[in-house]
C-alpha positions in Angstrom: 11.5 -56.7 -198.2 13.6 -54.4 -200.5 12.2 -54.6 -204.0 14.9 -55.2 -207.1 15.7 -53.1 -209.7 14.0 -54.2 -213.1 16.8 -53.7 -215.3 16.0 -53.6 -219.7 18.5 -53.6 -222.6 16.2 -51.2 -225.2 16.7 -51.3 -228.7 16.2 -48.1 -229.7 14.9 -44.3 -228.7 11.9 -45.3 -229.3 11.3 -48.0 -226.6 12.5 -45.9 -223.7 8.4 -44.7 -222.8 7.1 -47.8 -223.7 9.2 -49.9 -221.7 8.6 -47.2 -218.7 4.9 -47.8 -219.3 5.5 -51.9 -219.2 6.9 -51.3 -215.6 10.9 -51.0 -216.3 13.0 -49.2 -213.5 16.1 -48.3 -215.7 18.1 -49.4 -219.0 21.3 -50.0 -220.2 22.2 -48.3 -223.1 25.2 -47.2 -225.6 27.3 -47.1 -228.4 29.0 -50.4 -229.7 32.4 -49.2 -229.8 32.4 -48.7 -225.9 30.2 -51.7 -224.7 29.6 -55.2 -225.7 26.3 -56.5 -226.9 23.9 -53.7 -226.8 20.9 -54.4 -227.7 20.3 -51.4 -230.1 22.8 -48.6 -230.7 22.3 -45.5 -229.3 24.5 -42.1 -230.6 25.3 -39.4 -228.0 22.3 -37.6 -228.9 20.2 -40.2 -228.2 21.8 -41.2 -225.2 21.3 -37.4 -223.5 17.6 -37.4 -225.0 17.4 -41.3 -223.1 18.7 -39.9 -219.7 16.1 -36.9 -220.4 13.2 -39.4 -220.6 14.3 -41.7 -218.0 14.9 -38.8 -215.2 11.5 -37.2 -215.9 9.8 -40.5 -215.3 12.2 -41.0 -212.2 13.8 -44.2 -214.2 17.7 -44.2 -214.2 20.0 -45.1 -217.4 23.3 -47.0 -217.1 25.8 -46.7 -220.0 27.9 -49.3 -221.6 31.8 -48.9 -221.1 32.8 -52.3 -220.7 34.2 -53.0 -224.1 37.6 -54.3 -224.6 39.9 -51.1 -225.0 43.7 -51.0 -226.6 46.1 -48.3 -226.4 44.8 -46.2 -229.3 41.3 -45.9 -228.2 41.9 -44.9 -224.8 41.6 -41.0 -225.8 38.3 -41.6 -226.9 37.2 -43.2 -223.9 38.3 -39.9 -221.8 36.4 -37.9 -224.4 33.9 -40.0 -224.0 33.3 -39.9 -220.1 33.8 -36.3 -220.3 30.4 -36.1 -222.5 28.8 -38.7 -219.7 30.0 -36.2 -217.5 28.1 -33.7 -218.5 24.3 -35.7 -219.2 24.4 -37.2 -216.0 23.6 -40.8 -216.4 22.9 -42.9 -213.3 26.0 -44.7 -213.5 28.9 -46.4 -216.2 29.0 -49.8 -217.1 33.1 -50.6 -216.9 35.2 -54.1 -217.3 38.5 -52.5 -218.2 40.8 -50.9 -215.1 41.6 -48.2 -217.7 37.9 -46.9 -217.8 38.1 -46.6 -213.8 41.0 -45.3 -214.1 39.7 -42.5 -216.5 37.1 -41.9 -214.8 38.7 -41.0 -211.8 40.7 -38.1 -213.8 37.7 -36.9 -215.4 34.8 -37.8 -214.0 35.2 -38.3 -210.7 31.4 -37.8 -210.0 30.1 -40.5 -212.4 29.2 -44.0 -210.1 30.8 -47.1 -211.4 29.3 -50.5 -211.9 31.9 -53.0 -212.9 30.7 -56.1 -214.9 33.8 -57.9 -217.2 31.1 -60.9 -218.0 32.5 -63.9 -216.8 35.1 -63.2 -213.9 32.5 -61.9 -211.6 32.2 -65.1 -209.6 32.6 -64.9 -205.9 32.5 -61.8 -202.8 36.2 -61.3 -203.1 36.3 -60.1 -206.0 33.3 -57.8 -206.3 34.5 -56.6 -203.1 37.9 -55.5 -204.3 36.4 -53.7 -207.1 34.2 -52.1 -204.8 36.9 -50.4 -202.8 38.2 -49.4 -205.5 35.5 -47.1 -206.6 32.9 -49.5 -208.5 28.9 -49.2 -206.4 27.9 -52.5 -208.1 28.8 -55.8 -209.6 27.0 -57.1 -212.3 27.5 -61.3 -212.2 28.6 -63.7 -214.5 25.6 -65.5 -216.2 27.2 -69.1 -215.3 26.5 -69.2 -211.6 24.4 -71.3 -209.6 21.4 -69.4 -207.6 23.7 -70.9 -204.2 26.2 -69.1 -205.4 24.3 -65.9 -206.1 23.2 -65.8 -203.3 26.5 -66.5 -201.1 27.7 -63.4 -202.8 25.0 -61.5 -202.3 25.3 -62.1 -198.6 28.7 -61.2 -198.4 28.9 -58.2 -201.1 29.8 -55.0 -199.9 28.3 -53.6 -203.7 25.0 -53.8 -205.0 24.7 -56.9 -207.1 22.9 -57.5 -210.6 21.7 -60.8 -212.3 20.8 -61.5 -215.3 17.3 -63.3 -215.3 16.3 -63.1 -218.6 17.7 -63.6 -222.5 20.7 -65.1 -224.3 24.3 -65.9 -223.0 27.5 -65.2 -224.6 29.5 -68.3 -225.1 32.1 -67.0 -227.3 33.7 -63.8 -228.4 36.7 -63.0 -230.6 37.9 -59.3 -231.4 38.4 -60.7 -235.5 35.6 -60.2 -237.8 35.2 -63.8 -238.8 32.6 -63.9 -240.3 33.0 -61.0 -242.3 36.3 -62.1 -243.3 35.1 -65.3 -244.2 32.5 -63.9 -246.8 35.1 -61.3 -247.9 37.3 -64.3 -248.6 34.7 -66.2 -251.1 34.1 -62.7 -252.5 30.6 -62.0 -251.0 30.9 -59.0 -249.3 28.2 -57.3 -250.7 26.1 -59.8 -249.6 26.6 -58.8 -245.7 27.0 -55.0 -246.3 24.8 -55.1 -242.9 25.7 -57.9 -241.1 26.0 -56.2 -237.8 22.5 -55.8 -238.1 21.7 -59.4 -239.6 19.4 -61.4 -236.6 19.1 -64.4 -238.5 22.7 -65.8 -238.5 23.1 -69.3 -236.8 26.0 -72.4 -236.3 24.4 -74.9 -236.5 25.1 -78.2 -234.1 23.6 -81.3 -235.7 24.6 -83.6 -232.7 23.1 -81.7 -230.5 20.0 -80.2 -232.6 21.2 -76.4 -231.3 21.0 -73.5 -233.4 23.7 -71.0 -232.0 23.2 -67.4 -232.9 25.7 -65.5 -234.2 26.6 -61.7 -235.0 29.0 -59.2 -235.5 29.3 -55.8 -234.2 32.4 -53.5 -233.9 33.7 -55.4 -231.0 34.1 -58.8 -233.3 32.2 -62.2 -233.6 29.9 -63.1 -231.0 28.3 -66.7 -230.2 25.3 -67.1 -228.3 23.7 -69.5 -226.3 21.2 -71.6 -228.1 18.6 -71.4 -225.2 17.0 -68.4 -223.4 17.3 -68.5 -219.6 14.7 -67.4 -217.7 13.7 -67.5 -213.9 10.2 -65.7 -213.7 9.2 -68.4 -211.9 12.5 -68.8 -209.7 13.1 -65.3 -208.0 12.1 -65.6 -204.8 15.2 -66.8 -203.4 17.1 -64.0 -205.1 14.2 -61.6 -203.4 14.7 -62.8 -200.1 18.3 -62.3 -200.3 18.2 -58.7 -201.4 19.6 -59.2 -205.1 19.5 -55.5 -206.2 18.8 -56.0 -209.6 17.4 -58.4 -212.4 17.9 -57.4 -216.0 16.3 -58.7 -219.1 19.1 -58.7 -221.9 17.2 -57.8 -225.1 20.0 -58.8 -227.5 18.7 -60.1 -231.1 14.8 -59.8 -229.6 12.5 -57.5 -231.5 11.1 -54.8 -229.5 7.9 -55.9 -229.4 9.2 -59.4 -227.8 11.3 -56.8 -224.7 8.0 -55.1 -224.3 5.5 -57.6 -223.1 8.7 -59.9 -221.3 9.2 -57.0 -219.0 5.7 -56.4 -218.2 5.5 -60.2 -217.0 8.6 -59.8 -215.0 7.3 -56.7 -213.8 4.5 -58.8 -212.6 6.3 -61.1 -210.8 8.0 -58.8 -209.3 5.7 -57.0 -207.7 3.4 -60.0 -206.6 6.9 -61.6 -205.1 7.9 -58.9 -202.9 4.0 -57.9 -202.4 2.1 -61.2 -202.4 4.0 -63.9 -202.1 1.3 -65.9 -202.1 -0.2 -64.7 -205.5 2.8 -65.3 -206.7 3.1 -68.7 -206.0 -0.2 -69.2 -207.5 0.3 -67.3 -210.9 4.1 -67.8 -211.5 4.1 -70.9 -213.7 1.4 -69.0 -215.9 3.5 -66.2 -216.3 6.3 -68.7 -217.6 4.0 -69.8 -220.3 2.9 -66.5 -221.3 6.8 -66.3 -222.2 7.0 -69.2 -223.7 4.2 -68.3 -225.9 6.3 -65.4 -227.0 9.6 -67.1 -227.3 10.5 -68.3 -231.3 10.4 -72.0 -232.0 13.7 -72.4 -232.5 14.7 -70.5 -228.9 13.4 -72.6 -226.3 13.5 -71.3 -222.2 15.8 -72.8 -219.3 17.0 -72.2 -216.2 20.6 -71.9 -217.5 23.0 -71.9 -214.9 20.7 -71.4 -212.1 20.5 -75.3 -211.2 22.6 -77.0 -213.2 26.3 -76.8 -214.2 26.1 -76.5 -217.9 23.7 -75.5 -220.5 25.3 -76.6 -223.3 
């Protein structure tokens, strides 16, 4: 049985050894203006000292190109894979044709996974992105396990899930926020408020605390829960899902840290000892839970059920 890639979303430089020692197999990385929702921002410096790391441990690094890119910004996205060119990261993260498209002209070399998302949502279309250069497609987080699985068995790409951490349900390109602020005159107040972790909508009817940020890519809405199938991925295992990742957005480091030493865990005892597995996986869900804030409660999200909100 083929064992799947333990994927992590680290905050900063800083995590990459850590998170190696807590059992991650490679991490997704960038710079906000070329992918959406990263965890922690990481300059080109600290992207070539990442890859550095990661190679020397034999762990791989994806980076984040799957921002949404307009006419004006599509120079920097050729400089851009020209300097991923040269560092050698294990693969680019793309939802746009135009970064395929760029990457063909200058970076021919560089392997492509394509994840827009959302619109990843059946074997036809991961297929079709397969031929036409991508080597994996990353699915949307609102499939059932059938589903994932249907795909799996028909993908001609290696395919990704997340298992683990907070779903975009909305996204706009505007500043809202910040414009709203800016509007009543407190700008000041929000200098920082791409970095503020501590911003919510609140829903009253339903008792759901939405996080919400702002990054150079606009206003983002998250899910009120966090999903998480430690104790579900057995299925996935058996059906040779390539890889799970753990999306660290608005988590502290600490909180990434000891999550992907449980799902490392699992894992291993899955693939290894099924049977161990069995016996320990609802323990390992409680160790999370222990972990997770008050206000951020686990589910299964999409998994086995239609909506989760």
């Amino acid at each position: 049985m083929k064992k799947p890639e333990l994927l992590v979303t680290p905050k900063q430089l800083e995590d990459i050894l850590p998170l190696i020692h807590a059992g991650a197999d490679a991490f997704v990385i960038g710079e906000q203006k070329f992918g959406l929702r990263l965890a922690g921002e990481f300059s080109q410096d600290q992207v070539r000292e990442t890859i550095n790391i990661a190679h020397k441990h034999n762990k791989k690094v994806y980076v984040a190109m799957n921002a949404v890119f307009h006419n004006e910004t599509i120079e920097e996205v050729e400089k851009y894979l020209s300097f991923l060119n040269e560092i050698k990261p294990d693969a680019v993260i793309f939802g746009d044709p135009a970064v395929l498209m760029a990457a063909k002209e200058v970076a021919p070399e560089l392997k492509l996974h394509w994840n827009t998302e959302t619109t990843a949502t059946n074997w036809y279309t991961c297929n079709y992105w397969g031929r036409k250069g991508a080597k994996r497609a990353v699915l949307a987080r609102e499939l059932s396990m059938d589903a994932i699985v249907e795909i799996k068995e028909n993908a001609e790409v290696e395919i990704e899930v997340q298992v683990h951490g907070m779903t975009c349900m909305f996204q706009s390109k505007r500043n809202l926020l910040g414009n709203y602020f800016e509007y009543q005159g407190k700008a000041l107040k929000i200098e920082k408020r791409d970095q503020n972790e501590s911003m919510f909508l609140f829903d009253p009817e339903r008792d759901n605390k939405y996080p919400i940020f702002e990054d150079v890519n606009g206003t983002h809405i998250m899910s009120p829960n966090d999903m998480c199938i430690i104790d579900e991925l057995g299925e996935m295992i058996d059906a040779g899902v390539d890889s799970f990742k753990i999306d660290g957005v608005l988590q502290t480091p600490e909180y990434i840290i000891e999550v992907t030493k449980k799902y490392r865990k699992a894992i291993d005892l899955c693939v290894e000892n099924n049977a161990e597995y069995e016996e320990v996986k609802d323990t390992l869900l409680e160790e999370i839970e222990e972990l997770q804030a008050k206000n951020r409660p686990l589910d299964t999200g999409f998994f086995f059920k239609e909506t989760v909100y």
